[in-house]
N, C-alpha and C positions, 0 to 999 in steps of 0.2 A: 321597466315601467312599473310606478307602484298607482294603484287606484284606489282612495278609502273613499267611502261614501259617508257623508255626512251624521256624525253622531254613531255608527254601525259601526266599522268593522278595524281591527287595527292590525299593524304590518311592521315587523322589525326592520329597521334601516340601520346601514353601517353604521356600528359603533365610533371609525375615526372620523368621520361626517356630524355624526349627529349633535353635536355643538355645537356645530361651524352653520349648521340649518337652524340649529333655534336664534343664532347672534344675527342671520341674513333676517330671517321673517322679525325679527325683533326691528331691525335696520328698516325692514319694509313701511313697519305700521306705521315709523316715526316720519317716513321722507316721501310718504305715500301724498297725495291731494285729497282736500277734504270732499270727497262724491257728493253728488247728489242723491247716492243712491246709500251713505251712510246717513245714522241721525245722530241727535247733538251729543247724546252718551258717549255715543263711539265712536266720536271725532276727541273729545277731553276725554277716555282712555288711553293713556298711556300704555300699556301691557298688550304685545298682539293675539288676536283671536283667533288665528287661520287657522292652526293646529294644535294638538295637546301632545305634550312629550312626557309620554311615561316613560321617565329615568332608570327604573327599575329594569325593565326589560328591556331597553332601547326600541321602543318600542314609540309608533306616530299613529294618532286618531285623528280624525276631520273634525272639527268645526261645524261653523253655519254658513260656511263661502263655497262656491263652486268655481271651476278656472284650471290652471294650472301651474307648476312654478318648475322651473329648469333648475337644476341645481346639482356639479359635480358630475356633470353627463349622464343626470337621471332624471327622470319625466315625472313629474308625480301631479297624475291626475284628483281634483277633487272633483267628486261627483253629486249629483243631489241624492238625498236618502231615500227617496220614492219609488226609485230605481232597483234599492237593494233586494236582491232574493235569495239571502243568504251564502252565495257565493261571490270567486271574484271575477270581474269583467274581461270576456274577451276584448280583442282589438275590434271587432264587429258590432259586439255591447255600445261601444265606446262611441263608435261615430254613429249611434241608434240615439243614446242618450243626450249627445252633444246637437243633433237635428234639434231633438225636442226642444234644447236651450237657444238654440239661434231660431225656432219658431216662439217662443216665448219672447226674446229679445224680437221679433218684428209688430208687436203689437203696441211695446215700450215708448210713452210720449218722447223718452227722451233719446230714441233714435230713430230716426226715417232709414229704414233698410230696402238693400234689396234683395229678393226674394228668390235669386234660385241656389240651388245647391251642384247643378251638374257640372261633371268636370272635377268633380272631386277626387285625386287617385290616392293608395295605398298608403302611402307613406301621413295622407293630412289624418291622423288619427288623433289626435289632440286639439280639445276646440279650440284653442290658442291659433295654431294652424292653419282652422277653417274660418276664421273670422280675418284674419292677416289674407288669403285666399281671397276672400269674398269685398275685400276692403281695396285689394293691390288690383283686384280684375277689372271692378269698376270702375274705381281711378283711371288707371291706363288708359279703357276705351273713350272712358269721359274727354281725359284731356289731349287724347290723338286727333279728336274731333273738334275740339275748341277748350283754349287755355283762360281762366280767367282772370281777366283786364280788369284794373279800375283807377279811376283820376286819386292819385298821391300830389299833396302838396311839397311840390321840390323850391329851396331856396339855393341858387345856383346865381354865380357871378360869370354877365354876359358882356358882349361887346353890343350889342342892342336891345332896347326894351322890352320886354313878356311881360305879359301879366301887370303886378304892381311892382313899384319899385320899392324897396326893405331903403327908407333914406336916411335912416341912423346909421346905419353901416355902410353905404354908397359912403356920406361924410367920413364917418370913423376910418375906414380901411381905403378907403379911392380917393376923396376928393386929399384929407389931409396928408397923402405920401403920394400926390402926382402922379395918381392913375385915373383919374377921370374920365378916359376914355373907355373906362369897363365901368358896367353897371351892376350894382346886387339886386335880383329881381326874386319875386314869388310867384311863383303861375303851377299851377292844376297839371298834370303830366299823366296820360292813362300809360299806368305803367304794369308790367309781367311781378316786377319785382314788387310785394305788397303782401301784407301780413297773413293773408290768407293761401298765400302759395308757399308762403317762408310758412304754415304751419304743416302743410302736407309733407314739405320737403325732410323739416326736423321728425314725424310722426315714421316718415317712410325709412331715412337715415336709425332712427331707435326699432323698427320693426326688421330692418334687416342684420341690423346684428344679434337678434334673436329667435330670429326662424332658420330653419334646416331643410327646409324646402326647396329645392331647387327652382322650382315652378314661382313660389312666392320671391323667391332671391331673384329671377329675371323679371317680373312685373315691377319690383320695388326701383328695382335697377333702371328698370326702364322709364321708371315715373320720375328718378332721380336727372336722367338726362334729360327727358322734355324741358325739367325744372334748372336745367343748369344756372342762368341767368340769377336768376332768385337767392339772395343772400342768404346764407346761411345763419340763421337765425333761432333760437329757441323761443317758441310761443305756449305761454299759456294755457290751461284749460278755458280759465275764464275768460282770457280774452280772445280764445278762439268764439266762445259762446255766443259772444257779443258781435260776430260776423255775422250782417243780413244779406241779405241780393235781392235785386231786382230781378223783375220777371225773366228777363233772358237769361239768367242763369239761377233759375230754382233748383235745377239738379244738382249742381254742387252743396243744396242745404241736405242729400246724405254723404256727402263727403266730408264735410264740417263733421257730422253728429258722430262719424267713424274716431273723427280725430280725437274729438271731446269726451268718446269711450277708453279708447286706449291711452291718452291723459290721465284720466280722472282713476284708472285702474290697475295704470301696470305699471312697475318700477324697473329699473334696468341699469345695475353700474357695476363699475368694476370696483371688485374684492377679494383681499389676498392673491395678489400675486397676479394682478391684472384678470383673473378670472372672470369670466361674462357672465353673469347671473340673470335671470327673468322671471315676473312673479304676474299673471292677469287673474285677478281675484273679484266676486262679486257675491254678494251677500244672497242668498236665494230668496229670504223671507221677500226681501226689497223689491226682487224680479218678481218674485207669484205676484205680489200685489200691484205692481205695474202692467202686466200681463192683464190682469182682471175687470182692470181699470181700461187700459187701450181698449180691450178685446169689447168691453161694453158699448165703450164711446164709438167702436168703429163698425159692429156687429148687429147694436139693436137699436136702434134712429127711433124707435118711440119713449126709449128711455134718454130724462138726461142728466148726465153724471156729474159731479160735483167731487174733489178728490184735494185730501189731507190740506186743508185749509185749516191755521192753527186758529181756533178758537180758544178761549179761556173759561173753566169752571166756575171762578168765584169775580165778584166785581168788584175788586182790586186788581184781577187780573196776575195775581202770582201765581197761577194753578193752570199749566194750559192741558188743551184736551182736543186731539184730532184723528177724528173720526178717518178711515182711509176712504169712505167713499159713500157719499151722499147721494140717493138716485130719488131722482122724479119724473113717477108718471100718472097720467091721467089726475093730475093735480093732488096726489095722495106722495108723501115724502117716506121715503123707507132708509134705513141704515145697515152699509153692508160692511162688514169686517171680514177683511181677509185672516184666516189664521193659517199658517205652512206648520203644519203639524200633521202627523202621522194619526190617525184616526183609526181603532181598532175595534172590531165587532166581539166586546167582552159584556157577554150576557149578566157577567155579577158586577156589572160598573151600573149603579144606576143612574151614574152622570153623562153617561155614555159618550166619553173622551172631554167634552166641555170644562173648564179648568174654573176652581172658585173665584181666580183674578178675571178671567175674561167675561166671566158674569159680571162681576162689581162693576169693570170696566163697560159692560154694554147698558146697564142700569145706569150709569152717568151719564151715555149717550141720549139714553132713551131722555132723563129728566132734562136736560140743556136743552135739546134738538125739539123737544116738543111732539118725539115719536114715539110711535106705539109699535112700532112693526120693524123688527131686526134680523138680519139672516147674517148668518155665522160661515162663510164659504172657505172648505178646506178642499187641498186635491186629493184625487188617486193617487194610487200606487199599486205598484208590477203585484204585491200582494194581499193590501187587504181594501177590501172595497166595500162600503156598509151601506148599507139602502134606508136601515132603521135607527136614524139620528135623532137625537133628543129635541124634543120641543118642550120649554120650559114659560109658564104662564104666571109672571107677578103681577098682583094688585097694589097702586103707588095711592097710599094712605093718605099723602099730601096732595093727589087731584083726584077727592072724590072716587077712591077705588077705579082709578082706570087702569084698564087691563094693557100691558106690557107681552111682547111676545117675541120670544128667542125661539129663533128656530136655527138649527146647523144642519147644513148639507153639504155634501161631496161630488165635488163638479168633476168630470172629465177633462183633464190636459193630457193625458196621455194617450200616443196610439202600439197598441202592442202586436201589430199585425206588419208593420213596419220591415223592409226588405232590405240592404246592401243595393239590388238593382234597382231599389226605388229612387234611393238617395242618388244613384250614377246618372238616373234617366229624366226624373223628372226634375220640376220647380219643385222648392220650398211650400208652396199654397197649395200642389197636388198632393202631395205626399199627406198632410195635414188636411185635407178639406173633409174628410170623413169625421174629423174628431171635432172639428168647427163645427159641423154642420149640428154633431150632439151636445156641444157646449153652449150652444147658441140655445137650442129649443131648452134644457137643463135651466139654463138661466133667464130665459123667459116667462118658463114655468112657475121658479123660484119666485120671481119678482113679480109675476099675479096671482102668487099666492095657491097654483095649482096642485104644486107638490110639497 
């Protein structure tokens, strides 16, 4: 098992592999679905990002993705950089760090999760793993309980009327070769077989031939038989997306949201030599600020959030400019920018980590937005945690000297007290409501301007 963390630490891999891994992740970027969780840059990139191969040394650095990719019967975890403390992760590191990402990932608009983690054993140590885990369990119990049904329009030739009669084709194919005694009819059919079971079935079929779990390989199995009936079918990201339900079956919209993750994220085919390949990759920048954005909307009910809505700079509209997160409270508008960057407590920086681009960039903000009040929210990390972040005060010459203010702070996502029999015993919300509980009041503070 190799683990590099993000931009940190790098790890020699077989030299007769390691072509054969820069041609697959090249493979990846190209046959990958356009996320929602990439943006427009890195969708027209051509060239992939997941990993850096220093040639010289045979040698692989991480990137800005966390996930995992199977490759050649080796594991190669990526991990987020906040994590790092200069050494490399145990297998107990490993499902510490991968909690954090699946409690990150529950706050996410664009997944409805569910929330527990027990029942985890030894072998799920790869979040790949534990996500297939949390995805095959709830499925299963879901559809042991009730399968979802819905009216498809069938066109079927009967010996009696249904529905309406199709009477270009009754003439065409009956009346004109003396079968008139069958009818072409169209009628409404509540059927097992329908796009959204043909999408669990294809999701559960690609997930088992890349997990090694036993546990997960009998759930998937299992979910595969319920689902026998159900044509075998490949569905789309987008058009699973576009699957709604009625009330009686709300719970299936987190069985959708699973599916529309592992689409949108993971690739899976054979190469050289029928070889199984697997790649679930996810941008971190993309999750912190989904994370901040959920975690607001769903945490502080007197704020309310407003998120990456592309506006445009100039009134021609060739300049666009989107803010990640617009919050309003008590009728005062503030702008909050996520940055996933590493934040370090250097006494001779007098910039203290704030970069000249994301200045310029929040001075745009502020001129467009018609704000005065910006906070800058970066996370922890296992090592440096800074209390004393820079607040920086411009005067905008073009409104009468009104006063601008950047301020950056360092929120808590992380819990470092975190056990092995936390993760066996409790929820997901248990395990993490200590860290909520300070992320919550943290950005409370923030955004009345206490701290």
């Amino acid at each position: 098992m190799i683990n590099l963390f993000e931009y940190q630490n790098k790890v020699t891999f077989p030299e007769e592999h390691f072509e054969n891994l820069e041609v697959f992740l090249d493979a990846i970027w190209s046959k990958r679905e356009k996320s929602s969780f990439y943006n427009e840059d890195e969708n027209r990139e051509e060239v992939q990002h997941f990993i850096q191969f220093l040639h010289k040394n045979k040698e692989l650095k991480s990137n800005k993705f966390v996930g995992v990719i199977h490759f050649e019967n080796q594991t190669i975890n990526l991990l987020p950089k906040i994590f790092y403390n200069g050494t490399d992760a145990t297998q107990e590191d490993i499902k510490v760090i991968n909690s954090h990402v699946l409690w990150w990932l529950s706050y996410c608009r664009k997944l409805r999760f569910p929330n527990y983690l027990s029942g985890l054993n030894s072998q799920q140590a790869d979040f790949f793993e534990i996500l297939i885990y949390l995805f095959s369990k709830y499925t299963k119990e879901l559809l042991n309980s009730s399968v979802y049904q819905r009216y498809i329009e069938i066109e079927n030739e009967l010996s009696y009327v249904k529905g309406s009669i199709n009477f270009s084709e009754y003439i065409n194919q009956n009346l004109a070769r003396g079968r008139n005694h069958k009818v072409n009819c169209r009628y409404d059919s509540f059927e097992i077989d329908n796009p959204f079971n043909q999408c669990i079935k294809s999701v559960s079929r690609l997930l088992l031939t890349a997990t090694k779990d036993q546990q997960n390989k009998s759930n998937l199995n299992d979910i595969i038989f319920i689902l026998d009936e159900v044509s075998d079918v490949e569905i789309s990201s987008e058009e699973c997306k576009r699957i709604q339900f009625n009330q009686l079956f709300m719970d299936f919209e987190t069985v959708r949201d699973y599916c529309v993750l592992f689409l949108e994220n993971s690739v899976s085919f054979n190469y050289k030599n029928d070889l199984k390949l697997f790649a679930f990759l996810l941008p971190m920048e993309y999750v912190f600020e989904d994370f901040i954005f959920g975690f607001i909307e769903k945490e502080l009910n007197e704020v309310k959030a407003k998120s990456q809505t592309k506006y445009s700079l100039d009134e021609e509209k060739h300049f666009g400019l989107k803010p990640d997160l617009l919050l309003f409270v008590d009728g005062k508008k503030i702008i909050a920018d996520t940055k996933y960057k590493m934040v370090y407590a250097d006494k001779t920086d007098n910039k203290k980590g704030i970069s000249q681009n994301d200045l310029y960039q929040m001075v745009a903000y502020a001129i467009r937005f018609n704000a005065t009040d910006i906070k800058l929210l970066y996370p922890n990390s296992v090592k440096n945690n800074v209390t004393d972040l820079k607040t920086i005060e411009i005067l905008d010459a073009l409104a009468d000297n009104k006063k601008i203010t950047i301020k950056a702070h360092q929120v808590s996502i992380l819990n470092n007290k975190i056990s092995i029999e936390d993760l066996k015993n409790n929820k997901l919300t248990t395990v993490f409501d200590g860290v909520r509980l300070q992320l919550k009041q943290e950005l409370e503070n923030i955004i009345n301007g206490i701290s």
